[in-house]
C-alpha positions as MATLAB code, in Angstrom:
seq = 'XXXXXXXXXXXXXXXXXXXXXXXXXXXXXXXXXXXXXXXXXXXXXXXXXXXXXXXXXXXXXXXXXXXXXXXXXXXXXXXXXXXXXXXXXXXXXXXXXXXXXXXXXXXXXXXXXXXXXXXXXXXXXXXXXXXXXXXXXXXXXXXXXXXXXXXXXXXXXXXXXXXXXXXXXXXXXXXXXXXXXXXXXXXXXXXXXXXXXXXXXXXXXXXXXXXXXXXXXXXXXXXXXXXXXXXXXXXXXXXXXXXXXXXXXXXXXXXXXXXXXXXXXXXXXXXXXXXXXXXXXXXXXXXXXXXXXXXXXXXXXXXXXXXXXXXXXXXXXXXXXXXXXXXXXXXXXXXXXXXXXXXXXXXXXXXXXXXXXXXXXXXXXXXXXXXXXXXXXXXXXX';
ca = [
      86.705   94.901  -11.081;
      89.012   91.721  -11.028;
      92.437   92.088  -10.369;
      95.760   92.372  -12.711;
      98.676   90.963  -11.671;
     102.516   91.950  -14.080;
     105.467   90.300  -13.152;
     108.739   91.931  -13.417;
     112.020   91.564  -15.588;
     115.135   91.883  -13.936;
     117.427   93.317  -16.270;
     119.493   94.605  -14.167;
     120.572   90.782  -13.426;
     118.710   87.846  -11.031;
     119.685   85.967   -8.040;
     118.935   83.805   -5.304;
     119.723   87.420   -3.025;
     118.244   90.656   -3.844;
     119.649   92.143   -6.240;
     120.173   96.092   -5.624;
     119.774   99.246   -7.747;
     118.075  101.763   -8.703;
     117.379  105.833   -7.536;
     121.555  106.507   -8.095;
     122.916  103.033   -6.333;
     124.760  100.550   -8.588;
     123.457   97.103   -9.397;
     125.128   94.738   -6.348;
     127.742   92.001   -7.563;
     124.563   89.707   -7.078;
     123.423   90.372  -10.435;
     125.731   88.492  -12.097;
     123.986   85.158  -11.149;
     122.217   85.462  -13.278;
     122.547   87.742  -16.557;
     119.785   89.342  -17.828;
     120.386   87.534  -21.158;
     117.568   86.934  -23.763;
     117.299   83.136  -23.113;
     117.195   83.877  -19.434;
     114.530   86.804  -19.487;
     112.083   85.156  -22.070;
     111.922   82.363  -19.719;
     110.534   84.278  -16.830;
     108.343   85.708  -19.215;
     107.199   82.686  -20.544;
     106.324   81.788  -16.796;
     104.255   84.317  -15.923;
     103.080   84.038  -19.117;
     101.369   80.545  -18.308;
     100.899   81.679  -14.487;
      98.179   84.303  -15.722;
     100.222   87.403  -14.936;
      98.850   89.831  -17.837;
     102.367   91.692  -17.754;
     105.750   92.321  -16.803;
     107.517   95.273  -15.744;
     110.938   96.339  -17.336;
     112.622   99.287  -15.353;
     114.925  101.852  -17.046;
     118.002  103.259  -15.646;
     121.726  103.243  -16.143;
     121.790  100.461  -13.633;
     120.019   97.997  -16.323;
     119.626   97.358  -19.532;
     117.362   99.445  -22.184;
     113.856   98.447  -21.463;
     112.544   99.358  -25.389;
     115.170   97.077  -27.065;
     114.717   94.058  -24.794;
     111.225   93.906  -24.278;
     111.178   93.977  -28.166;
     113.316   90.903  -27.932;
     111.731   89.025  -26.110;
     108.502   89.645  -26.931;
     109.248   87.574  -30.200;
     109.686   85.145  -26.838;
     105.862   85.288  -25.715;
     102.656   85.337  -27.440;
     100.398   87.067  -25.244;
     101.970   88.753  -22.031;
     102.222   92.441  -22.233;
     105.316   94.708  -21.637;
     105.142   97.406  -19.159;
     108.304   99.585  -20.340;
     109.510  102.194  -18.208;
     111.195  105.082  -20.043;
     112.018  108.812  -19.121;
     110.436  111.224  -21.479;
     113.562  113.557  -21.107;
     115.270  111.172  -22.911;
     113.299  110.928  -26.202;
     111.652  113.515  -28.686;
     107.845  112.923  -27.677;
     106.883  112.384  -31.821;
     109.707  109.561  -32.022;
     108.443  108.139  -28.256;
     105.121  108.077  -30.167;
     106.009  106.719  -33.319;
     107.973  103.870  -31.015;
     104.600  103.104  -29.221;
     102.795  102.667  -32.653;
     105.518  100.602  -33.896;
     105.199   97.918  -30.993;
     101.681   97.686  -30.646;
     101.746   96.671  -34.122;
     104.941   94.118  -34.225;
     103.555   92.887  -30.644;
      99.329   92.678  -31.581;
      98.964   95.543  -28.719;
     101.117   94.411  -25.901;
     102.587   97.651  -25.065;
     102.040   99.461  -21.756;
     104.248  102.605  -21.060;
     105.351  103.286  -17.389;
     106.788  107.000  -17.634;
     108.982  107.767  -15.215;
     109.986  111.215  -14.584;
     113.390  110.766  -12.899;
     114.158  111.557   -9.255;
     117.636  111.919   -9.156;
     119.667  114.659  -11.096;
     123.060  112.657  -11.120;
     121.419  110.543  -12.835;
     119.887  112.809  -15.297;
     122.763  115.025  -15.795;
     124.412  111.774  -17.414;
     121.993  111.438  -19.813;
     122.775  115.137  -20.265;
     119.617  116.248  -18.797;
     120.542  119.567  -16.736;
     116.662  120.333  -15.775;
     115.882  120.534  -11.626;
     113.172  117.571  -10.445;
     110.067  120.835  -10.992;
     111.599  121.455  -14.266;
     111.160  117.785  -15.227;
     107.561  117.147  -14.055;
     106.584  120.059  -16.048;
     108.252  118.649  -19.203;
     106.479  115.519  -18.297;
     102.922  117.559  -18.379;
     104.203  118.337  -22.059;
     105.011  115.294  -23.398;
     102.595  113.501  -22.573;
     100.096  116.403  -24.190;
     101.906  116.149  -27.673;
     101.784  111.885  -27.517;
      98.056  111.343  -26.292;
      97.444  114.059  -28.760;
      99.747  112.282  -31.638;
      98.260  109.228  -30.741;
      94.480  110.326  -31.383;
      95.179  111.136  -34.381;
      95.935  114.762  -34.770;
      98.403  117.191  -35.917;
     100.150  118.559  -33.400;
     101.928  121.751  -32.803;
     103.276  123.185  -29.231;
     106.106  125.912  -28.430;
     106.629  124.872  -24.664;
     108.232  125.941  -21.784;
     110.743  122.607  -22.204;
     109.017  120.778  -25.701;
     108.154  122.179  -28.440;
     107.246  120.871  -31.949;
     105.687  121.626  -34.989;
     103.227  120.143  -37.297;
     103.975  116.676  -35.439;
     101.815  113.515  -36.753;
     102.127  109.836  -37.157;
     101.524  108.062  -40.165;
      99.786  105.294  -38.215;
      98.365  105.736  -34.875;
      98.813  102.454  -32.409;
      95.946  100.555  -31.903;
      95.220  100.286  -29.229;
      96.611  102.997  -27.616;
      99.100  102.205  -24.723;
      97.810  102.765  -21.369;
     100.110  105.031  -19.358;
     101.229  103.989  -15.894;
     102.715  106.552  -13.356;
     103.969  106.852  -10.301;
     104.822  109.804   -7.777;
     104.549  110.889   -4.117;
     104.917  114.787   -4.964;
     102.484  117.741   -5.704;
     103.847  117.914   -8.761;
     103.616  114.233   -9.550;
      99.796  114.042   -8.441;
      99.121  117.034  -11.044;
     100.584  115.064  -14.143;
      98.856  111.636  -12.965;
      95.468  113.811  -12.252;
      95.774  115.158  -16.003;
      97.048  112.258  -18.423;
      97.998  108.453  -16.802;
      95.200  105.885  -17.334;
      96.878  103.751  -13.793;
      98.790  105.723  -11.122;
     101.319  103.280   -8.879;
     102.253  103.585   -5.614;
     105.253  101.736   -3.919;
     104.097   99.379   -1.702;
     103.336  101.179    1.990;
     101.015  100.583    4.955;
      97.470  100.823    3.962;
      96.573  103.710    5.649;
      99.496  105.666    4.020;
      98.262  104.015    0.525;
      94.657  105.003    1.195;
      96.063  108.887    1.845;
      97.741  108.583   -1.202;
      95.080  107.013   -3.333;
      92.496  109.453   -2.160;
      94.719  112.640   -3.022;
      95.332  111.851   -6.432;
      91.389  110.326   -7.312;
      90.652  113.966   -5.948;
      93.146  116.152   -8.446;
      91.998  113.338  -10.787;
      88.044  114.494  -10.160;
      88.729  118.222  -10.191;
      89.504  117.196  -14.153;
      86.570  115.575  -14.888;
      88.739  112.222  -15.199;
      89.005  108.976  -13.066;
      91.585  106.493  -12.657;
      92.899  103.356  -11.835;
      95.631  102.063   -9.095;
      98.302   99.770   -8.585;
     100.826   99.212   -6.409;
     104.210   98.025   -6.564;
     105.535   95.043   -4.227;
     107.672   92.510   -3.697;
     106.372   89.121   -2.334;
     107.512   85.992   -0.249;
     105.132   83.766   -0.563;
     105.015   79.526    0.783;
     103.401   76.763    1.830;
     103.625   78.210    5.665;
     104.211   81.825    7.307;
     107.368   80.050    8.679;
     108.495   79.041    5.573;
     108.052   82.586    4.258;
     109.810   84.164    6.897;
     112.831   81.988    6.909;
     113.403   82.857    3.416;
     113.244   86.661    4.326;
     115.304   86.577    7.319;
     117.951   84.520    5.229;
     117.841   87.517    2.436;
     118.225   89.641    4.999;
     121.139   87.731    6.327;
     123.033   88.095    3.168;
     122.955   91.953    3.646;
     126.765   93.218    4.309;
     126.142   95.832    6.833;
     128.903   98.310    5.041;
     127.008   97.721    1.186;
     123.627   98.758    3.549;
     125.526  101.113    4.951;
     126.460  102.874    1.938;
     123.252  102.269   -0.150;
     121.403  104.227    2.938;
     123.570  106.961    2.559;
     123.749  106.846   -1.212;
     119.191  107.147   -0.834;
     119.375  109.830    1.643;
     120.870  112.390   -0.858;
     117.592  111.345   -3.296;
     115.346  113.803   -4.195;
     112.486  111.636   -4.825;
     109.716  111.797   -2.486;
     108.373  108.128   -2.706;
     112.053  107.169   -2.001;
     111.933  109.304    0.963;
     108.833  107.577    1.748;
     110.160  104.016    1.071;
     113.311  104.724    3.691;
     110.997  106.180    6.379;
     109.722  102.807    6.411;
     112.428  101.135    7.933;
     114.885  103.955    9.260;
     118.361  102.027    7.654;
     117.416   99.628   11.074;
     116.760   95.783   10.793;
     114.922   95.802   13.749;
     110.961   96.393   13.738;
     110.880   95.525    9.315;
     107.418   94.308    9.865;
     105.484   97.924    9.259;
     102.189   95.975    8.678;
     101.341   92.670    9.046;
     103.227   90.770    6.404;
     104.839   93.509    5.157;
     108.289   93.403    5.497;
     110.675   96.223    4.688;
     114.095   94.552    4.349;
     114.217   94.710    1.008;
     114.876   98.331    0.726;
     118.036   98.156    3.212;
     119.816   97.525   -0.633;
     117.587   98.471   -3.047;
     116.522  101.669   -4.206;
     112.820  101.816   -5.295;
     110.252   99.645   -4.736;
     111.769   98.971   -0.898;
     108.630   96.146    0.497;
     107.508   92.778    0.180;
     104.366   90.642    1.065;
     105.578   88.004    3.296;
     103.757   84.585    4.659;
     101.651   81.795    3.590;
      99.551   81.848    0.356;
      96.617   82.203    2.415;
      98.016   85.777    4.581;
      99.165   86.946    1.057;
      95.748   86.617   -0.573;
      94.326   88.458    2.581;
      97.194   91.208    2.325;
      96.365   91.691   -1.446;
      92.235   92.072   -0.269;
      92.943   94.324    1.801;
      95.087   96.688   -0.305;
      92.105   95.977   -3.091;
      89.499   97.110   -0.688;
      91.416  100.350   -0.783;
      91.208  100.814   -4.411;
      93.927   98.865   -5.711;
      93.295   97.157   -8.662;
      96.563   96.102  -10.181;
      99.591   94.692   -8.393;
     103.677   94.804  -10.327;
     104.946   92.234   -8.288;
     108.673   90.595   -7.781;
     110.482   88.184   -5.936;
     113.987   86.358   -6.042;
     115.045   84.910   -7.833;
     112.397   85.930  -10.243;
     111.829   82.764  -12.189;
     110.699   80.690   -9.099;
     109.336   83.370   -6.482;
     106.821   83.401   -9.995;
     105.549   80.167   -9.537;
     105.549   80.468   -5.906;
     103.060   83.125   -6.402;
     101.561   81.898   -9.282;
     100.515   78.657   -8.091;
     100.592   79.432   -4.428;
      98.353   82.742   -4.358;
      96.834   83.354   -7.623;
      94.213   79.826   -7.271;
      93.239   81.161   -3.648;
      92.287   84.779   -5.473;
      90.145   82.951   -8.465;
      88.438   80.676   -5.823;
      87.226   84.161   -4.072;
      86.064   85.129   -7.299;
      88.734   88.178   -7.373;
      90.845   87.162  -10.228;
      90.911   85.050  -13.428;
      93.764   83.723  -16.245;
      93.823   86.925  -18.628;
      94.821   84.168  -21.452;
      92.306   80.880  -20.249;
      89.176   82.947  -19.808;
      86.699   80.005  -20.969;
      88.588   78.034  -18.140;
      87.152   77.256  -14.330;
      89.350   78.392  -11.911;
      92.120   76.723  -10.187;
      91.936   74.725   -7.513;
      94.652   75.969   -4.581;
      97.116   73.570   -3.814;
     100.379   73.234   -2.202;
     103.705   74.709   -4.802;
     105.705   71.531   -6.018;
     108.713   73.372   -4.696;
     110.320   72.283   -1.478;
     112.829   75.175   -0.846;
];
């Protein structure tokens, strides 16, 4: 199966640092060098657009803005790229979440793909006014996404829950095509509602082995169903001309890292109740020392940034190898990121994406009567 490549969409702001966030932290001063405007998102989406990523990633959290309403801005931006909007189905009658799916795959021509997100962190929730414990909220998960495949196929739907319940629920149109549904989870619980309803289950980017582990527990639950799935992974990447050029621009990220905002995010993650973020800090201990878990993959970012914690760091050509190897694992799709996110895109884009086509392991979603690229070096110089 070729691989899929998404981008991502900062909008929780962009920089030439990394820009923090996410799992209860605030978004870092950083941010604000870049505002997630309109102008400025559609043009990284434009960009990976052209690059041949097939999609981009908005997250969802009070630390950015709304992922429905910009991703429907933009997309009047794009003509092609799809949207992979993260949303918490705590947040939203599952009908209306429905009916909001059907509405952009039709204003977009089908470029809607729906990353549900639980929610890890009940601070967080109980702002929203969500008063359910993490359990609580994978079970309502299990719900609504019961009563949406179910609106979406066509049928008339009624369910008295334990958390959801509706009644004589349909949609006037159903979306064509149906959104895929992308999830992610280190949990029992989590595995469960992947196993039963997601179409791509995401891990955050960890050693192999502990991806493999992962990958084989949920295919598994996913079996004992009678279903199968497919996985990504989410990462951040450093990619250049040379390892050394890679690695200087990591160690001068990690440079810019105040040890008191480190500090405090650290202790700010510790109190999270999300599993994969426990994983995620695990991974590098709040140390600096000893970030390289794997061979080119680096840690640092997660010292600020809640989440997705990893990057892919080194030359185009130890890239391409890191992203075979995670393939030959069962990965099939890869949400990546970089800062800022407008040029780490065309880093990638032209740096590692030409190697992958030459190997016969990827092609332009949008040029598909095209030959593939020829690598070359990135007309950037740093």
């Amino acid at each position: 199966m070729p691989l899929t490549f998404h981008w991502f969409l900062p909008t929780n702001g962009d920089s030439r640092h990394v820009v923090g966030g996410g799992h209860g932290t605030p978004a870092s001063a950083a941010g604000r060098d870049r505002p997630p405007t309109v102008a400025y998102l559609s043009q990284i989406a434009r960009a990976a657009e052209q690059l041949g990523f097939a999609g981009a990633l908005t997250p969802t959290g009070a630390w950015c803005e709304d992922a429905w309403l910009t991703t429907a801005m933009v997309a009047q931006h794009t003509e092609r790229l799809k949207f992979l909007v993260a949303f918490r189905p705590g947040f939203v009658s599952p009908t209306l979440a429905a009916q909001m799916a059907s509405t952009f795959q039709r204003q977009t021509g089908g470029r809607l793909l729906l990353n549900v997100v639980t929610g890890g962190e009940s601070h967080e929730q109980r702002a929203y006014g969500d008063f359910l414990d993490k359990d609580a909220r994978y079970r309502r998960t299990d719900e609504f996404l019961r009563i949406a495949r179910d609106l979406w196929d066509g049928g008339t739907v009624s369910l008295d829950g334990e958390h959801l319940s509706v009644r004589d629920a349909a949609l006037a149109r159903v979306p064509d095509p149906v959104p895929e549904v992308y999830f992610g989870g280190s949990s029992p619980a989590a595995v469960e509602v992947a196993a039963r309803h997601v179409d791509v289950y995401l891990t955050w980017g960890e050693p192999p082995a502990q991806v493999a582990e992962k990958i084989g527990r949920v295919r598994s639950a996913a079996a004992r169903g009678g279903r199968a799935l497919r996985f990504g992974v989410r990462l951040h990447v450093i990619t250049r001309d040379t390892a050394e050029q890679a690695w200087s621009e990591a160690f001068r990220l990690l440079d810019g890292f105040d040890r008191e905002t480190v500090r405090s995010v650290q202790a700010g993650l510790a109190r999270s109740e999300s599993e994969g973020q426990r994983r995620m800090l695990a991974l590098h201990g709040g140390s600096r020392d000893g970030l390289e878990i794997h061979p080119n993959l680096w840690a640092g970012i997660g010292l600020v940034r809640g989440g997705a914690g990893t990057a892919l760091v080194g030359s185009h050509d130890e890239v391409a190898e890191r992203i075979r190897e995670y393939h030959a694992l069962g990965i099939d799709e890869f949400v990546l990121s970089g800062y800022p996110h407008l040029e780490e895109a065309y880093w990638f884009g032209e740096g590692v994406l030409p190697r992958l086509a030459a190997q016969g392991l990827w092609r332009h979603p949008f040029q598909e009567d095209e030959e593939p690229a020829v690598p070359s070096q990135v007309p950037f110089t740093g």
